[in-house]
Biopython code that builds the backbone (N, CA, C, O; Angstrom):
import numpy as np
from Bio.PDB.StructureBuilder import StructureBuilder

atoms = [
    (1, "UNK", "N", (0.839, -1.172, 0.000)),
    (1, "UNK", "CA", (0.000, 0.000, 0.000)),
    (1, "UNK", "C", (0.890, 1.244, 0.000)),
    (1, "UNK", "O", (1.596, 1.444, 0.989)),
    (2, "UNK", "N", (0.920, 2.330, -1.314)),
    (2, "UNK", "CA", (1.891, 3.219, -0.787)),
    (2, "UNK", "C", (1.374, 4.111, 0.182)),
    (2, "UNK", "O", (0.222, 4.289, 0.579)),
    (3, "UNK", "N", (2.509, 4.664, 0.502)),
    (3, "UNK", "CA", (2.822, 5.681, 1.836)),
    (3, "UNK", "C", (2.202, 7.051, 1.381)),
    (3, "UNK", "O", (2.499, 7.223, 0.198)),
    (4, "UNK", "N", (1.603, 7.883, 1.777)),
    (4, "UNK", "CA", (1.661, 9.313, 1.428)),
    (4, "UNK", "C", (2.259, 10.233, 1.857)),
    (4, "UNK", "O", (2.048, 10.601, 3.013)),
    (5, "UNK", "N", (3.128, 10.837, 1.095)),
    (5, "UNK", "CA", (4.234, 11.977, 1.013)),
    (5, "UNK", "C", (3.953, 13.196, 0.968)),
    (5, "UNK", "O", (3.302, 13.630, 0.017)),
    (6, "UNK", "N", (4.357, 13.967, 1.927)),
    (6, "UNK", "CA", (4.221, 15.727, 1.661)),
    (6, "UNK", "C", (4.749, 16.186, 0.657)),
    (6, "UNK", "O", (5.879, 15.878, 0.277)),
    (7, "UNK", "N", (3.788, 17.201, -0.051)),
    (7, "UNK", "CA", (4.550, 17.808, -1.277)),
    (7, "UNK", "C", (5.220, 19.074, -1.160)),
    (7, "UNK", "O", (5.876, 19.630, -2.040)),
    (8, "UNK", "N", (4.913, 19.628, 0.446)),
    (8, "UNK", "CA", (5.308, 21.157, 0.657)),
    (8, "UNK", "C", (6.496, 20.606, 1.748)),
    (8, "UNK", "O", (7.069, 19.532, 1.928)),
    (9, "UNK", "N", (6.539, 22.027, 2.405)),
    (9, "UNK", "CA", (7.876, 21.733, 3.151)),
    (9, "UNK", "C", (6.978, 21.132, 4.457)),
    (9, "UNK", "O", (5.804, 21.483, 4.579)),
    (10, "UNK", "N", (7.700, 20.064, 5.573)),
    (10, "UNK", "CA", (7.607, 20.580, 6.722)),
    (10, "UNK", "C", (7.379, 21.137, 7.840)),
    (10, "UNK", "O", (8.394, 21.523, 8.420)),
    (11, "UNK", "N", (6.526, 21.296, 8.290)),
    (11, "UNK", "CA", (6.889, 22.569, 9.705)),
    (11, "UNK", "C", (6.684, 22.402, 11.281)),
    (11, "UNK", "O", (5.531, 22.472, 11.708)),
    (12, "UNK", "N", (7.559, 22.222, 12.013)),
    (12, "UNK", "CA", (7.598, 21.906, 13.077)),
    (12, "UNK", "C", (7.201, 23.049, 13.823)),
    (12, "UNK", "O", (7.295, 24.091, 13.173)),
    (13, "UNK", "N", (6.640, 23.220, 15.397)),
    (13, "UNK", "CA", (6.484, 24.155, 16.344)),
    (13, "UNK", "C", (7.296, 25.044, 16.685)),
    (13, "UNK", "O", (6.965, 26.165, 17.071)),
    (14, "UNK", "N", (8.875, 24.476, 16.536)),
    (14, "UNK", "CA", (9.797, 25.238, 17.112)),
    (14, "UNK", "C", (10.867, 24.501, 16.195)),
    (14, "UNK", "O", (11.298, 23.407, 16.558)),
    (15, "UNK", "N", (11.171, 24.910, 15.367)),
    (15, "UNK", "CA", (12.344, 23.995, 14.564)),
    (15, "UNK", "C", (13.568, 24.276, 15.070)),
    (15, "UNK", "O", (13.843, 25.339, 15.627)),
    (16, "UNK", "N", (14.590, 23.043, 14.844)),
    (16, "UNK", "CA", (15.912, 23.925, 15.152)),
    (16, "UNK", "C", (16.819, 24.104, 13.692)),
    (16, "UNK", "O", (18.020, 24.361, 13.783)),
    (17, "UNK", "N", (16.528, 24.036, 13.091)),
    (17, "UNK", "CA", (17.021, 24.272, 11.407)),
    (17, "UNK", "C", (15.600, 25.032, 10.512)),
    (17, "UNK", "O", (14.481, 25.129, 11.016)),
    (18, "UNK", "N", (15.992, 25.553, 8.991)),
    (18, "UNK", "CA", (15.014, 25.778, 8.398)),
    (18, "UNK", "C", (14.819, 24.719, 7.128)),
    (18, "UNK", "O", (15.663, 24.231, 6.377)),
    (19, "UNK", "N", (13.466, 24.566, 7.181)),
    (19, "UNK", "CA", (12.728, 23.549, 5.931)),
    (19, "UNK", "C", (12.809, 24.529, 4.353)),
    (19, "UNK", "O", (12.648, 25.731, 4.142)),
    (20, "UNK", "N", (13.020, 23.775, 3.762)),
    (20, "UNK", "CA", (12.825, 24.521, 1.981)),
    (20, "UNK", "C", (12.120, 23.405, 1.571)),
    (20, "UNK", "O", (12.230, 22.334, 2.168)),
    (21, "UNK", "N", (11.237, 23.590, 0.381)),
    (21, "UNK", "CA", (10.662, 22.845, -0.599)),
    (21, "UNK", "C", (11.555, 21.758, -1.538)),
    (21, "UNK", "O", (12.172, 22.283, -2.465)),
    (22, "UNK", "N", (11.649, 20.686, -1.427)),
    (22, "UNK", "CA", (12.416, 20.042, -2.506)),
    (22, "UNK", "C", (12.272, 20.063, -4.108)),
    (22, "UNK", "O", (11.422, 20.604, -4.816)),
    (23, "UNK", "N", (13.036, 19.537, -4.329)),
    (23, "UNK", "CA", (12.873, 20.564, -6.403)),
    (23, "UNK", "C", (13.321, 18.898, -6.919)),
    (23, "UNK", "O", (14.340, 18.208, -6.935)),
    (24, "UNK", "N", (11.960, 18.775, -7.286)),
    (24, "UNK", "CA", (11.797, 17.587, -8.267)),
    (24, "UNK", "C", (12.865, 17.437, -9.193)),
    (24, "UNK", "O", (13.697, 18.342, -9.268)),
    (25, "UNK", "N", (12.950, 16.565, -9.811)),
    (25, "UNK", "CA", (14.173, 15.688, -10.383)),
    (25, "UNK", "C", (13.069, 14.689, -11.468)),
    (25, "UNK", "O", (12.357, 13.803, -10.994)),
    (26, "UNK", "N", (13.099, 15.036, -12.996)),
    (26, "UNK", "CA", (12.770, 14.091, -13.553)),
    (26, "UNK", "C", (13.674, 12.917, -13.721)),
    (26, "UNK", "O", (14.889, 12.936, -13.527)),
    (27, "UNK", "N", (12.693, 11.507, -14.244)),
    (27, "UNK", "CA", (13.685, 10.443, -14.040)),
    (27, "UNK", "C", (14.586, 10.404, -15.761)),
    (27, "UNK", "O", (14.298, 10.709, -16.919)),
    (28, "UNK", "N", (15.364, 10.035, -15.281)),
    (28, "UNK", "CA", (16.525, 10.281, -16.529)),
    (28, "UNK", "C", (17.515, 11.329, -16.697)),
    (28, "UNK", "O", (18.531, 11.377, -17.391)),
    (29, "UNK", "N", (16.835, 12.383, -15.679)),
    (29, "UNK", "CA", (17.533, 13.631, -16.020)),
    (29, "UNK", "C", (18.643, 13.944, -14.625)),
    (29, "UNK", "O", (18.462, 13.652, -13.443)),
    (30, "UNK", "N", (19.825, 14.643, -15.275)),
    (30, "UNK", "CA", (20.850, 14.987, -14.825)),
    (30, "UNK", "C", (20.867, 15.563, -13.195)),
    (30, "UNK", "O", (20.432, 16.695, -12.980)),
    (31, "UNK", "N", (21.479, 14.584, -11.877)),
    (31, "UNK", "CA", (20.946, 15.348, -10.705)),
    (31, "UNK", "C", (22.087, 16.283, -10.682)),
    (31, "UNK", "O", (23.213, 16.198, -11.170)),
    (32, "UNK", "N", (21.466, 17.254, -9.944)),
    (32, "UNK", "CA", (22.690, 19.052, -9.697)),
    (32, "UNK", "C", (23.854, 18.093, -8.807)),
    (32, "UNK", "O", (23.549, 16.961, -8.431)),
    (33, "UNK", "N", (24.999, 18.600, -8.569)),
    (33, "UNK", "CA", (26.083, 18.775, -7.974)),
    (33, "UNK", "C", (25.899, 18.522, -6.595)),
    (33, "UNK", "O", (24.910, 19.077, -6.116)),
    (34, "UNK", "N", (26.240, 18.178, -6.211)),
    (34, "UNK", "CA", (26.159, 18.312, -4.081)),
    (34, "UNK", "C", (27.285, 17.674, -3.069)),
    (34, "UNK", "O", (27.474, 16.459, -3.009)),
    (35, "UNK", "N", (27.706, 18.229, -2.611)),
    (35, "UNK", "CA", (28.990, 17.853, -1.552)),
    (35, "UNK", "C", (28.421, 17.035, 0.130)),
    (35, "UNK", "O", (27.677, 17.635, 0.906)),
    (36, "UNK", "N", (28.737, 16.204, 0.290)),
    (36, "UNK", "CA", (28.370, 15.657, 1.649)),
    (36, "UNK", "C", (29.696, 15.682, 2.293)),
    (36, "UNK", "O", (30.705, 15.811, 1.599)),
    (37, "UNK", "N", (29.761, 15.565, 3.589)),
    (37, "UNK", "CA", (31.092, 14.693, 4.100)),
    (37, "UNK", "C", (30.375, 13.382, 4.953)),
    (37, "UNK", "O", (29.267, 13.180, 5.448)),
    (38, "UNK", "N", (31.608, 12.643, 4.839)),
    (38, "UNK", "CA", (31.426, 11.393, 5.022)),
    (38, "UNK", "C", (31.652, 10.709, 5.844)),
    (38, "UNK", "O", (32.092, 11.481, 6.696)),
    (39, "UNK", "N", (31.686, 9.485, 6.365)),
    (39, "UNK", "CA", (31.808, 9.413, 7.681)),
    (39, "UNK", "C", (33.275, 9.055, 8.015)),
    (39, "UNK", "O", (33.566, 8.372, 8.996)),
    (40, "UNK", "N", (34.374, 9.658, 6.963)),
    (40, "UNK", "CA", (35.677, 9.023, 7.022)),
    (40, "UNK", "C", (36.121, 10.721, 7.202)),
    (40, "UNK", "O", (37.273, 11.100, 6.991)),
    (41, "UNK", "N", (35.103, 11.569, 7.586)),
    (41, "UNK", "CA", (35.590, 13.237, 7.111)),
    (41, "UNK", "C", (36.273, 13.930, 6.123)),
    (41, "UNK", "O", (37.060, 14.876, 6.161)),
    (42, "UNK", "N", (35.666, 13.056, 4.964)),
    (42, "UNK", "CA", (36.125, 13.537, 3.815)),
    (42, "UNK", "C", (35.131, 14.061, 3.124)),
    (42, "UNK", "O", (34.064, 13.573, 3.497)),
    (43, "UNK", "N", (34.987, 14.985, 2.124)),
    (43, "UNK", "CA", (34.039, 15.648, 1.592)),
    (43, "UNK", "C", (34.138, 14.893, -0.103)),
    (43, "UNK", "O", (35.101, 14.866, -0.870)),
    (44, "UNK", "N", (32.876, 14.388, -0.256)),
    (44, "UNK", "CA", (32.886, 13.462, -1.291)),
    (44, "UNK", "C", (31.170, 14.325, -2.063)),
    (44, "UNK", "O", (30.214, 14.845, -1.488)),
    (45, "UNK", "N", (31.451, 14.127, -3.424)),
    (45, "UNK", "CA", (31.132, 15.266, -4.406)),
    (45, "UNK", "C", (30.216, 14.467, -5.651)),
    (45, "UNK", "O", (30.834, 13.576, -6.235)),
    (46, "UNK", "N", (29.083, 14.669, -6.005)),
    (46, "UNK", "CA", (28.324, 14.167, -6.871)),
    (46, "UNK", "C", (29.440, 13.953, -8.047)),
    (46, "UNK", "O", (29.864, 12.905, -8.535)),
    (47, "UNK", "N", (29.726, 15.142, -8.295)),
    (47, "UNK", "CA", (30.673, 14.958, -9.603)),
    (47, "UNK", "C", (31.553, 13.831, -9.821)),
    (47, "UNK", "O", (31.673, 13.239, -10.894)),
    (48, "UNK", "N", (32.467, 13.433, -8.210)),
    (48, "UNK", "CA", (33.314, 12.841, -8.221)),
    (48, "UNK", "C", (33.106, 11.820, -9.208)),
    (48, "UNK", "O", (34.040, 11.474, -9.933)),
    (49, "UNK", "N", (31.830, 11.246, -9.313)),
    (49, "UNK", "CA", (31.458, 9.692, -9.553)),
    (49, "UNK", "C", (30.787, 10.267, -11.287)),
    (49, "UNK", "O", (29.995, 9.611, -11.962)),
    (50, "UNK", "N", (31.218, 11.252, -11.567)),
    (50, "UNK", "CA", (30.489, 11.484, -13.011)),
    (50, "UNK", "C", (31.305, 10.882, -14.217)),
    (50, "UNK", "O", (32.288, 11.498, -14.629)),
    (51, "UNK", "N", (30.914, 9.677, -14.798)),
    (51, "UNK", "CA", (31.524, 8.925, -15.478)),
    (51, "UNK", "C", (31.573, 7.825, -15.356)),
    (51, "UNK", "O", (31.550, 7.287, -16.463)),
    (52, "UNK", "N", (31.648, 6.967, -14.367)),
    (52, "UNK", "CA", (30.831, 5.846, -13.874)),
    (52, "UNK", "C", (29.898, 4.887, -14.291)),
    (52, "UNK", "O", (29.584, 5.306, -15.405)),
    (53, "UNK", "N", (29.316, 3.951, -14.109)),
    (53, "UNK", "CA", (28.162, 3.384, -14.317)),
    (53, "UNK", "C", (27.466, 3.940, -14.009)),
    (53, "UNK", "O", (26.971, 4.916, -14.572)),
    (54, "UNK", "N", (27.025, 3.131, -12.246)),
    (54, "UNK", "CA", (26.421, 3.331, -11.756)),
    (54, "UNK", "C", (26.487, 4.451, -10.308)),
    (54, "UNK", "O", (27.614, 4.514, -9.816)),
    (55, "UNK", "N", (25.684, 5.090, -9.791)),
    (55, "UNK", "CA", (26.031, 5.499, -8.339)),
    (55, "UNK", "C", (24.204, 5.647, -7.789)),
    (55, "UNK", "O", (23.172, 5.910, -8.407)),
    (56, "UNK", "N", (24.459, 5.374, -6.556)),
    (56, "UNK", "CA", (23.092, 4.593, -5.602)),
    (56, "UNK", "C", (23.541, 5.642, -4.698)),
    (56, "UNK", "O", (24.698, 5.531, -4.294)),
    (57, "UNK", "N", (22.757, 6.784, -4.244)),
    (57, "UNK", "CA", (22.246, 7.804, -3.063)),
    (57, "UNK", "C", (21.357, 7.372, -2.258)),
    (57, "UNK", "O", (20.359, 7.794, -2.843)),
    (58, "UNK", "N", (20.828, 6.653, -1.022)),
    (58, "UNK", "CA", (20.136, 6.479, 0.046)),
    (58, "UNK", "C", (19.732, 7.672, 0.491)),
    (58, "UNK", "O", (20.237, 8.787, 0.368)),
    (59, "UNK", "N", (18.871, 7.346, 0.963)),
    (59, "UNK", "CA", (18.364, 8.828, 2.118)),
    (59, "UNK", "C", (17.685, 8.176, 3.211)),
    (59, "UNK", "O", (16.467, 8.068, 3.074)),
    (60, "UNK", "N", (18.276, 7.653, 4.413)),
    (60, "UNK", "CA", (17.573, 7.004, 5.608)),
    (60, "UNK", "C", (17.332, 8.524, 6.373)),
    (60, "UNK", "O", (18.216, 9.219, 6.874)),
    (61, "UNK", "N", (16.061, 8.785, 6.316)),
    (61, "UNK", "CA", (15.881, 9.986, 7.190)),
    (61, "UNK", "C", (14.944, 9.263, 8.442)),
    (61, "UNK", "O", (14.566, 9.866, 9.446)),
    (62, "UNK", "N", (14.722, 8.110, 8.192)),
    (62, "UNK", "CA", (13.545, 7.515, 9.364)),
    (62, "UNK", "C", (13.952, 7.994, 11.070)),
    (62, "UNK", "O", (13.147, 8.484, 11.862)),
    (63, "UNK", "N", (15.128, 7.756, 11.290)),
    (63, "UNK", "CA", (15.700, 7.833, 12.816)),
    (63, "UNK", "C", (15.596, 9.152, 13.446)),
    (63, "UNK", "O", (15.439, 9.427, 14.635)),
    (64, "UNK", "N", (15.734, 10.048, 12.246)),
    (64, "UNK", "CA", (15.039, 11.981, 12.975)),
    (64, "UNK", "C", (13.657, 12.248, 12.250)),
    (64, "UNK", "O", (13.339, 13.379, 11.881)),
    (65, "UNK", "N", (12.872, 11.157, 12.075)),
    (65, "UNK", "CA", (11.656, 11.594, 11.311)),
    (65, "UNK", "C", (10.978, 11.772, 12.795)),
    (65, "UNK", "O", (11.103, 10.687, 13.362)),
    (66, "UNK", "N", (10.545, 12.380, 13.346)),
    (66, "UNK", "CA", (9.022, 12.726, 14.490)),
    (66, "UNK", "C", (7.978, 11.921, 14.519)),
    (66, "UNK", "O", (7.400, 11.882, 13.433)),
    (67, "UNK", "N", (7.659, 11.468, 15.088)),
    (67, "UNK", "CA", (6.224, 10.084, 15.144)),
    (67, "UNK", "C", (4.964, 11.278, 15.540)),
    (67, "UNK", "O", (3.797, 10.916, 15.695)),
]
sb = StructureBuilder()
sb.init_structure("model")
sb.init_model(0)
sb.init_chain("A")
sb.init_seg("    ")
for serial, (resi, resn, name, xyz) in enumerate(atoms, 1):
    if name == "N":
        sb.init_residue(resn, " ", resi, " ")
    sb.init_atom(name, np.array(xyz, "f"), 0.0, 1.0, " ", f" {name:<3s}", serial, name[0])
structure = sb.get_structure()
């Protein structure tokens, strides 16, 4: 059964960060650039991997999601 997803931002009572709207991504099409660091404290870069096969992005947000 799928899940239903917010299409706007967010909004908590008292946040401690600010929410923005996420910006769709058609499928096939080119994702923007983005820098993470990692858990080795290295700063590792969409680009890095541009050329590649494949590359697999996760997003486990469950553990700070709010019940």
């Amino acid at each position: 059964m799928p899940v239903p997803v917010p299409i706007g931002p967010i909004l908590f009572p008292d946040p401690i960060y600010e929410v923005s709207p996420m910006a769709l991504i058609a499928a096939g099409a080119t994702a923007p650039d983005f820098k993470l660091d990692s858990h080795l404290d290295e700063t590792i870069s969409l680009a890095d991997f541009r050329g590649k096969k494949n590359v697999l992005l996760v997003s486990y947000p469950l553990d700070f999601t709010p019940t």
